[in-house]
Each structure stands twice: as C-alpha cells, then as structure tokens.
N, CA, C and O of each residue as an XYZ file, in Angstrom:
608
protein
N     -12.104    -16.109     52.318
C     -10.992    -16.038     53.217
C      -9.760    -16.626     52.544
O      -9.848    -17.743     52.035
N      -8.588    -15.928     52.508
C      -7.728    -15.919     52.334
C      -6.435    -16.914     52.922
O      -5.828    -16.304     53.802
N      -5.947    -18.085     52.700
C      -5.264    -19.358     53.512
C      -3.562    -18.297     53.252
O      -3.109    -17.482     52.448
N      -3.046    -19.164     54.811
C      -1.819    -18.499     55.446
C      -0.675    -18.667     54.214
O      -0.870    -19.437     53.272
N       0.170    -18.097     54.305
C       0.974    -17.980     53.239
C       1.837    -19.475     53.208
O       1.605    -20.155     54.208
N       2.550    -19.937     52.473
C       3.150    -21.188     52.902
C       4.615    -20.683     53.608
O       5.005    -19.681     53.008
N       5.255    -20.953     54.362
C       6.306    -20.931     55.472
C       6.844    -21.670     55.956
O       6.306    -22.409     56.779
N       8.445    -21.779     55.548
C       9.292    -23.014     56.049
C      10.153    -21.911     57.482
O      10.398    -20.753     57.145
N      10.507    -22.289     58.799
C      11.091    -21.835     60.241
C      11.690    -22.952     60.587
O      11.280    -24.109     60.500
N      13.011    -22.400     61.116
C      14.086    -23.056     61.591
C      13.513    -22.816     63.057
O      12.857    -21.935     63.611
N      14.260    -24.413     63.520
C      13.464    -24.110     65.578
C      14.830    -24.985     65.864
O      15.280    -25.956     65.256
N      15.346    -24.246     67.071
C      16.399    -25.087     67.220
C      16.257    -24.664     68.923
O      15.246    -24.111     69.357
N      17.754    -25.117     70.018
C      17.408    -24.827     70.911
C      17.397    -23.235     71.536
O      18.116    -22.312     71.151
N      16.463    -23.196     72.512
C      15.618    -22.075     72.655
C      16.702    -21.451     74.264
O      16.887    -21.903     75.394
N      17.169    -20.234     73.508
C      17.460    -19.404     75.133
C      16.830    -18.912     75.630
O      17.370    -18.484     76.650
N      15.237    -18.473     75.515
C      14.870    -18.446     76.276
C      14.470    -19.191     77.068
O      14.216    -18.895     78.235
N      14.360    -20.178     76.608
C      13.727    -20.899     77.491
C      14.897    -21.817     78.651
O      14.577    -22.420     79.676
N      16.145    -21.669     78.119
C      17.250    -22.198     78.473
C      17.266    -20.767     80.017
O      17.533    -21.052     81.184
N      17.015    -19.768     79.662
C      17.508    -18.953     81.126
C      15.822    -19.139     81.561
O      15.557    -18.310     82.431
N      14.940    -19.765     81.296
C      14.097    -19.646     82.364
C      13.811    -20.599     83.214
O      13.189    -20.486     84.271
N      14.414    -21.843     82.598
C      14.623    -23.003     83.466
C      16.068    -22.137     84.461
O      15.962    -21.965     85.675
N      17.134    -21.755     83.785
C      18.181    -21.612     85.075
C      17.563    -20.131     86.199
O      17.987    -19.970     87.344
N      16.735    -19.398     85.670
C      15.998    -19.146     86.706
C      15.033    -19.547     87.868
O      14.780    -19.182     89.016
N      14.644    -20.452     87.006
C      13.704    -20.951     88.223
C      14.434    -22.042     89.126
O      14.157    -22.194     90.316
N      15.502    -22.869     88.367
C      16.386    -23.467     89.604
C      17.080    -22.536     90.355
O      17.135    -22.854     91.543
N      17.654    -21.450     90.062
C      17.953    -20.350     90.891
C      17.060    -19.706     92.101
O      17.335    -19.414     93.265
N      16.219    -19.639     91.546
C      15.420    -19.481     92.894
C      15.072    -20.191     93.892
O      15.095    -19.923     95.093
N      14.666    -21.346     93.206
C      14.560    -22.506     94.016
C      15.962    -23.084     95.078
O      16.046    -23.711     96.134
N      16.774    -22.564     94.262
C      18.031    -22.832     95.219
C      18.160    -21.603     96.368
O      18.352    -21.726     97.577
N      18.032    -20.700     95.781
C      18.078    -19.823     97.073
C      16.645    -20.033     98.311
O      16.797    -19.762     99.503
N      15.645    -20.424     97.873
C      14.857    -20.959     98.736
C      15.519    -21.937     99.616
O      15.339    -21.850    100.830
N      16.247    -22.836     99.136
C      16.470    -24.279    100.115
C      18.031    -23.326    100.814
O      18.462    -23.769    101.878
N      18.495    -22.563    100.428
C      19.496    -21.532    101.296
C      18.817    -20.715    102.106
O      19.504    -20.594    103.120
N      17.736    -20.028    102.211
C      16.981    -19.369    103.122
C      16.274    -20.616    104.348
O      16.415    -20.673    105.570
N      15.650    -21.332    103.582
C      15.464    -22.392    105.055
C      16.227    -23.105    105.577
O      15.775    -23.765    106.512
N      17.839    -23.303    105.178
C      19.315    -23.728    105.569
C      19.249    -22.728    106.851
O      19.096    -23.054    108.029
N      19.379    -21.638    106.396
C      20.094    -20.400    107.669
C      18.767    -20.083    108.613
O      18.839    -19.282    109.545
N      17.756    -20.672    108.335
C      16.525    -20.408    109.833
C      16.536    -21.375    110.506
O      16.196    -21.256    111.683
N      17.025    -22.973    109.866
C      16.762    -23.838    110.807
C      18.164    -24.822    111.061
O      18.882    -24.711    110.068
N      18.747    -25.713    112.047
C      19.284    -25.917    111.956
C      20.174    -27.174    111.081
O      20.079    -28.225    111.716
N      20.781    -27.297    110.148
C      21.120    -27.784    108.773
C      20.815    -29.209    109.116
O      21.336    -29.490    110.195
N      19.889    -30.621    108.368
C      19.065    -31.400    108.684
C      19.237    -32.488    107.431
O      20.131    -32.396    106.590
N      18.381    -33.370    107.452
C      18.483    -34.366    106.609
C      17.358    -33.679    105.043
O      17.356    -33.706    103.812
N      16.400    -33.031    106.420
C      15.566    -32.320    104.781
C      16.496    -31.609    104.068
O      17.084    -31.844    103.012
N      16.528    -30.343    105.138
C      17.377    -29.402    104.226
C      18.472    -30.011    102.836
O      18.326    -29.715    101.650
N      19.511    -30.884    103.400
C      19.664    -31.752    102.212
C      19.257    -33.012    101.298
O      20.051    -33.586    100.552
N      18.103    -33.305    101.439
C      17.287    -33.912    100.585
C      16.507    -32.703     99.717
O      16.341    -32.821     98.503
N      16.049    -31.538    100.461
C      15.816    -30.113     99.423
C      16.293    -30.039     98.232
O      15.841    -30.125     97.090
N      17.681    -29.794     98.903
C      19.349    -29.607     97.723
C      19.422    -30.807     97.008
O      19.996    -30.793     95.919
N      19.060    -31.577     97.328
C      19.490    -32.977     96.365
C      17.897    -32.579     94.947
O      17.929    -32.588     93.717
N      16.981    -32.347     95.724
C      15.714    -32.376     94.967
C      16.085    -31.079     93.998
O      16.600    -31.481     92.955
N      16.003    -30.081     94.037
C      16.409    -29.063     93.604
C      17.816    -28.988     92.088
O      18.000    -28.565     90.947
N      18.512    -29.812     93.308
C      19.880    -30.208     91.916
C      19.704    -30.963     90.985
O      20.246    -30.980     89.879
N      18.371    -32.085     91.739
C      17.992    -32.883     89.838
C      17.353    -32.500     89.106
O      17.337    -32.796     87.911
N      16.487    -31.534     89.841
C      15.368    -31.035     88.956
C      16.357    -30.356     87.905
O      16.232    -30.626     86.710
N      17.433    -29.391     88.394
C      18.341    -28.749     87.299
C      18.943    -29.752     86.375
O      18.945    -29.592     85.154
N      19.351    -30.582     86.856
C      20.365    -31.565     86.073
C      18.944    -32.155     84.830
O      19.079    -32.118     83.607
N      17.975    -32.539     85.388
C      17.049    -32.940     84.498
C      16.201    -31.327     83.628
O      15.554    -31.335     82.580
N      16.462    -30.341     84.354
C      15.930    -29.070     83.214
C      17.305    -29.293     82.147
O      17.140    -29.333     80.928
N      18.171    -29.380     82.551
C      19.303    -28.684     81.680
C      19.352    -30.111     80.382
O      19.230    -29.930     79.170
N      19.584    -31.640     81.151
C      19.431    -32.375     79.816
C      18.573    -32.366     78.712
O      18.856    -32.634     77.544
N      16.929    -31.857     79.442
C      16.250    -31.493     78.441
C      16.471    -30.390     77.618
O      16.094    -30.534     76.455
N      16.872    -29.558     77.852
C      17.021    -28.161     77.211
C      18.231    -28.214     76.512
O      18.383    -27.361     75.637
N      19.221    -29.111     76.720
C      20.311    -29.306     76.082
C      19.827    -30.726     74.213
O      20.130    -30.905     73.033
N      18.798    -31.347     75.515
C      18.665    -32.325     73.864
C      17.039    -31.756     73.101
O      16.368    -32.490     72.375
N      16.675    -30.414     73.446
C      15.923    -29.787     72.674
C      15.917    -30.211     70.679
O      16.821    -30.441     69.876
N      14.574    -30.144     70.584
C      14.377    -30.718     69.306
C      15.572    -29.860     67.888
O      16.440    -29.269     68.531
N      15.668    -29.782     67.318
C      15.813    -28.963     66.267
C      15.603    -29.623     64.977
O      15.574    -30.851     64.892
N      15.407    -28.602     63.648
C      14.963    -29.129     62.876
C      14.231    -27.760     61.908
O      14.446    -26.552     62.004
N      13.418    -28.432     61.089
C      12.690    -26.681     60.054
C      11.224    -27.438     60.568
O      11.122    -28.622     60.888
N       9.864    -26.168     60.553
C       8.725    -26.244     60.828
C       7.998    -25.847     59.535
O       7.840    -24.634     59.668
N       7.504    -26.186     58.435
C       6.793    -26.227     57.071
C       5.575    -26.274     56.944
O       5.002    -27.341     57.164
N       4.990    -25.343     56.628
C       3.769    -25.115     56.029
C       3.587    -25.006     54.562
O       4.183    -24.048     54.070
N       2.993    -25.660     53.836
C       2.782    -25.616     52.541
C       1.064    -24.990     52.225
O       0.341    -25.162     51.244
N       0.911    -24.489     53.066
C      -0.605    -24.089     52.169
C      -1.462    -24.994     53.166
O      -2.215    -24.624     54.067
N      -1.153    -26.210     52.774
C      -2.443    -27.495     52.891
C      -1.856    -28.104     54.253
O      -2.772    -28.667     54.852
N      -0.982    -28.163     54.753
C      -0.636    -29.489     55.698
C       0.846    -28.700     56.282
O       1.352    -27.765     55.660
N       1.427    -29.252     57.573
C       2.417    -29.021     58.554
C       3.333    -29.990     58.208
O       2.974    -30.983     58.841
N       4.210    -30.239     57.631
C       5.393    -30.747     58.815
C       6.569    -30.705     59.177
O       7.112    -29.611     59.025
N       7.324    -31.720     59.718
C       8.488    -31.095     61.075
C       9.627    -31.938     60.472
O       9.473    -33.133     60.727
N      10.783    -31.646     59.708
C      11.827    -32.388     59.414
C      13.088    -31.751     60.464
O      13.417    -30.579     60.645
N      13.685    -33.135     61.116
C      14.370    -33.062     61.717
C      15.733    -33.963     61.285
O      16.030    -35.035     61.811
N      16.325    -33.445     60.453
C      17.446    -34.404     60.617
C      17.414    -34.732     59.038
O      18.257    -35.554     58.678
N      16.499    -34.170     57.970
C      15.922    -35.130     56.913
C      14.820    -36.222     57.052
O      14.537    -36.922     56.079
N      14.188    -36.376     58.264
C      13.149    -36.996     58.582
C      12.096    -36.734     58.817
O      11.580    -37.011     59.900
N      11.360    -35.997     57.659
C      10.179    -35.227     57.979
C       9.243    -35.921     58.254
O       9.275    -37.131     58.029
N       7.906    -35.154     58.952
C       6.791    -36.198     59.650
C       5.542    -35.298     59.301
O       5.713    -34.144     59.694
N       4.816    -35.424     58.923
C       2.999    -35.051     58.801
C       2.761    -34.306     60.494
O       3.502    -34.673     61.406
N       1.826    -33.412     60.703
C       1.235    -33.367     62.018
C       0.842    -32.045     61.800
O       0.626    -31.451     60.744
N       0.772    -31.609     63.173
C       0.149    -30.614     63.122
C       0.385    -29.672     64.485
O       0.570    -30.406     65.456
N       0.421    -28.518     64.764
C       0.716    -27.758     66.045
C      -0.128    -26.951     66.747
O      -0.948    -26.253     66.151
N      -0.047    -26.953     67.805
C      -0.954    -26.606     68.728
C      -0.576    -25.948     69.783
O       0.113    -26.524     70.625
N      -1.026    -24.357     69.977
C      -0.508    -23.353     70.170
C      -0.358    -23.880     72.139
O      -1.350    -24.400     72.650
N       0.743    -23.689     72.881
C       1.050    -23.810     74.243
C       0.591    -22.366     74.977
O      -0.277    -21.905     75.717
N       2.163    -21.875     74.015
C       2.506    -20.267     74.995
C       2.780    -19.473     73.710
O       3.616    -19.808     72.871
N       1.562    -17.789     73.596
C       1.961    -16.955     72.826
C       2.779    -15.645     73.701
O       2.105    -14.665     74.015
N       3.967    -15.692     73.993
C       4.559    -14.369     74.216
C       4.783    -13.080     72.639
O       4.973    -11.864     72.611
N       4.675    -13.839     71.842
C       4.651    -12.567     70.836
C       5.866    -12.574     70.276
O       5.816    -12.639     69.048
N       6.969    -12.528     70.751
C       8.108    -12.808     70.214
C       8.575    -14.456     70.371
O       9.437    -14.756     69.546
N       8.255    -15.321     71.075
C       8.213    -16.514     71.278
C       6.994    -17.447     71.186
O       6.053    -16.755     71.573
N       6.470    -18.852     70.821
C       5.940    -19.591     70.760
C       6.308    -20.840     71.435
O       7.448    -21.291     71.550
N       5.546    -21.193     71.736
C       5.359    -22.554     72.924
C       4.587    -23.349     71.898
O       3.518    -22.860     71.532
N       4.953    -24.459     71.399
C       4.135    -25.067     70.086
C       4.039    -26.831     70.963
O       4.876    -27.235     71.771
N       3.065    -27.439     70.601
C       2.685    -28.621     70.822
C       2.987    -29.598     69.579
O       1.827    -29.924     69.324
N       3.513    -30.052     68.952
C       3.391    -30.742     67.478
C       2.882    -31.805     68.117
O       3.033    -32.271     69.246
N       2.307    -32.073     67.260
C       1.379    -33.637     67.752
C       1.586    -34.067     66.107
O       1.130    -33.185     65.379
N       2.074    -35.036     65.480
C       2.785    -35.869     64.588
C       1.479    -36.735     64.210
O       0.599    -36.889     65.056
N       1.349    -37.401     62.681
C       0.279    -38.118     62.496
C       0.905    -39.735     63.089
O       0.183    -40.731     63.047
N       2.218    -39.776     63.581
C       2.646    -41.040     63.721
C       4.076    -40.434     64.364
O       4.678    -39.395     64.094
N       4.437    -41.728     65.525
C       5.436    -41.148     66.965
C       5.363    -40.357     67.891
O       4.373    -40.112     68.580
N       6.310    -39.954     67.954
C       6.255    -39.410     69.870
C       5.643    -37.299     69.564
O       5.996    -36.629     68.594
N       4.939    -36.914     70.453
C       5.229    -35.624     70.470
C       5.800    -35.312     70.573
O       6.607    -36.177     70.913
N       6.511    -33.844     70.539
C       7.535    -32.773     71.040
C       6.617    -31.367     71.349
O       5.473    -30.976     71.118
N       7.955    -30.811     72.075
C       7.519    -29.504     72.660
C       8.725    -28.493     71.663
O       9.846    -28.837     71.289
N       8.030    -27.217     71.436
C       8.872    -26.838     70.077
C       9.211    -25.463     70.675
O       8.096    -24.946     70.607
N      10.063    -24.464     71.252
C      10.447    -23.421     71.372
C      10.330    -22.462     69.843
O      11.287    -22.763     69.130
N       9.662    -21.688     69.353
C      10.154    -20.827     68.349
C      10.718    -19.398     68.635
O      10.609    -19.237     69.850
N      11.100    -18.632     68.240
C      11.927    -17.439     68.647
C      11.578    -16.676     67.650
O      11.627    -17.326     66.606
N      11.161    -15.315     67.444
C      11.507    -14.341     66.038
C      12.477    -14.486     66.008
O      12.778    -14.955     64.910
N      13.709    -14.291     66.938
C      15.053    -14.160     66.672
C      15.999    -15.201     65.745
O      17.213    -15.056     65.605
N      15.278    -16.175     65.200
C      15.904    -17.239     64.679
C      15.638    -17.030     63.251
O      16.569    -17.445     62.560
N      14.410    -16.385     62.412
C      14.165    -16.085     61.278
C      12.821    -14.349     61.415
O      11.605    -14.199     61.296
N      13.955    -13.472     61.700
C      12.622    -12.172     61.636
C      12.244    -12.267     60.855
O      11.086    -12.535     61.173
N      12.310    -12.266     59.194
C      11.570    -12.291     58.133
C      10.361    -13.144     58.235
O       9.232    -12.661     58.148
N      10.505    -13.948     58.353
C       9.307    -14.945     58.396
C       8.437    -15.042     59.674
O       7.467    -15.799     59.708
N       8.779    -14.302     60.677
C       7.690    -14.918     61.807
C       6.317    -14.515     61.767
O       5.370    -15.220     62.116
N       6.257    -13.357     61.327
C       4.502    -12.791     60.740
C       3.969    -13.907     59.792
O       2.954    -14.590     59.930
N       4.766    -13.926     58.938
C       3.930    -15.430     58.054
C       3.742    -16.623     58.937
O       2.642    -17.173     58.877
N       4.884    -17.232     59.960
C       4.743    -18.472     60.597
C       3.474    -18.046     61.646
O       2.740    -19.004     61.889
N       3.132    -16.914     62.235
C       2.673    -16.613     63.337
C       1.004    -16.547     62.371
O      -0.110    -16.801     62.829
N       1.241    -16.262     61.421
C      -0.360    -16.277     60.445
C      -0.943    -17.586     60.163
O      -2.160    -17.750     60.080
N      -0.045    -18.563     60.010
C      -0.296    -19.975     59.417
C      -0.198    -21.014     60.525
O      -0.617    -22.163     60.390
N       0.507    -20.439     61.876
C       0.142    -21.195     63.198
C      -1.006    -20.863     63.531
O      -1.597    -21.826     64.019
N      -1.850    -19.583     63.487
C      -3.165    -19.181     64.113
C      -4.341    -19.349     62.787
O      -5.434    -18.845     63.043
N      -4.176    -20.135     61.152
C      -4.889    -20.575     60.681
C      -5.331    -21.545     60.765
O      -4.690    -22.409     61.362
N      -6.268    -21.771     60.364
C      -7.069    -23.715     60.259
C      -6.703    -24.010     59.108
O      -6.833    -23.206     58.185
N      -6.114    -25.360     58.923
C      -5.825    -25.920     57.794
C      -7.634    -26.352     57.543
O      -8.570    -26.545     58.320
N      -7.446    -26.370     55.701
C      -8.787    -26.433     55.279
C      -8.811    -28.314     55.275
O      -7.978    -29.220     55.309
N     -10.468    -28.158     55.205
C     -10.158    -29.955     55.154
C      -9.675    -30.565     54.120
O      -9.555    -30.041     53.012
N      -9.293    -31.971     54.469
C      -9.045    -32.548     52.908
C     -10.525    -32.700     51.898
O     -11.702    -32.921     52.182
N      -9.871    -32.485     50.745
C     -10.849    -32.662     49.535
C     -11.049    -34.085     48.865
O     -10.062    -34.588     48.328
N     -11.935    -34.589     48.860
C     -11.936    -36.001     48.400
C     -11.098    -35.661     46.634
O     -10.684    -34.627     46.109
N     -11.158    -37.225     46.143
C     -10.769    -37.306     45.120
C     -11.352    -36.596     43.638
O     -12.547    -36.876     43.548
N     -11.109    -36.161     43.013
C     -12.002    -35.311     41.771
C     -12.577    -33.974     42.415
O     -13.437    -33.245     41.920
N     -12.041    -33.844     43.398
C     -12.663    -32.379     43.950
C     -13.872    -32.429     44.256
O     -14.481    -31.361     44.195
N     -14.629    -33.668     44.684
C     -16.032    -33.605     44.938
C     -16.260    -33.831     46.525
O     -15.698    -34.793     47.049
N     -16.998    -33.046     47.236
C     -16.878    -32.748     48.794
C     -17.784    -34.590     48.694
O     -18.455    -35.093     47.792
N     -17.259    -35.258     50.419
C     -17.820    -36.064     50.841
C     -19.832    -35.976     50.567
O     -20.508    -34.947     50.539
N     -20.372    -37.570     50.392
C     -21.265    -37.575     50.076
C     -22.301    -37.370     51.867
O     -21.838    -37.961     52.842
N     -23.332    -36.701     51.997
C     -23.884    -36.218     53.294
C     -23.900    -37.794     53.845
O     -23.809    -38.753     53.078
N     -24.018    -37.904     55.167
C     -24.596    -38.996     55.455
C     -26.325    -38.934     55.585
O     -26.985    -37.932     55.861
N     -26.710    -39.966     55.373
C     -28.533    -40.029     55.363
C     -28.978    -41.243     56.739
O     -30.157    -41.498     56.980
C-alpha cells in the first residue's frame, strides 16, 4: 500500500460555514416572530429574542475569530502552523460534504480546534489533502529501523 502524497492546505475562515450559522439564526429568528404574532407579546417572547440574539452574537464571534493558518502533511506526521507556530497532531474527520471538511485537530500539546476546509481555497490540492486526511499515518519506527521488541 501506497502512503498519501505529502500536502501542505491553506484553512482560513470558512463561508460556508459563516452562512450556515446566519441561517440558522435566521430561522430561529423568524420562529420567535411567528410565536410574537400568535400570542400576546410577553416577557418570554422577549427573553426568546434576547436568547436567539446571543446565540448570533456568539455564532458570529466565533466564526469571525475562526482559526487560520496551513494544514501539512509530510508523508509521516500532521501539522497545523498558524501564525509561524506550528504544532504536531493529528485530524479527525467531523463532517465530509465532499467539497468541504469538518476536521477535529487534536494537537500533541494545547487546546483543540475545529478546522473548516473548502476545495475552494486550494482546488489543486484537495484530492491529495482529501487522500492523506482518509489515510492512517504509519506507526513510528523505533531507532535503527528495528520494529519494537514483542512483549513476553
């Protein structure tokens, strides 16, 4: 078997995912407007609207301080430089839409992130990134190339 090609991807912030948060507060807002006009206007009804407006205010800061940074595969190992601060780890598939990825990075050290990828950000490369996200990195090789001794 044949290991994924090596692949460096730019991930920065994600529109899609930016209109699917303002969709779903959209709806949600027209929900708390449909039970406005059946009942008569109340302390819920605006505690609804208050609930509803943070949830946006808190989708949008997140989606506004979305990670960015390059995603690197070398053959052997993952990692995520952001800023010039690259980190070891590894990713773990969320959401495959096919043209988008929902990635988990889980870091050998600090915080996780949630990673939006897009074809639209590098078409050339997403068949390679999309080959080397759905490979297994091989294990490490001890020193001198000699596999671990069995346990007895």
């Amino acid at each position: 078997m044949h290991a994924a090609p090596s692949v460096t991807y730019p991930v920065g912030r994600s529109a899609f995912a930016g209109a699917a948060c303002a969709a779903l507060v959209t709806a949600a807002l027209a929900a708390c407007v449909a039970w406005s006009l059946q009942a008569p206007f109340g302390w819920r009804q605006a505690a609804g609207f208050a609930a509803v407006l943070a949830c946006g205010a808190l989708a949008l800061h997140g989606w506004w301080r979305s990670p960015s940074g390059v995603l690197c595969w070398d053959g052997l190992a993952w990692t995520w430089d952001e800023g010039g601060r690259a980190a070891a780890g590894r990713p773990a598939i969320a959401l495959d839409l096919q043209a988008r990825l929902l990635l988990h990075w889980r870091p050998d050290a600090g915080p996780a992130r949630w990673l939006w990828l897009e074809r639209a950000s590098d078409t050339s490369h997403w068949d390679a990134l999309r080959r080397a996200v759905y490979s297994r990195a091989s294990p490490h090789v001890a020193a001198g190339g000699k596999p671990p001794a069995a346990e007895q």
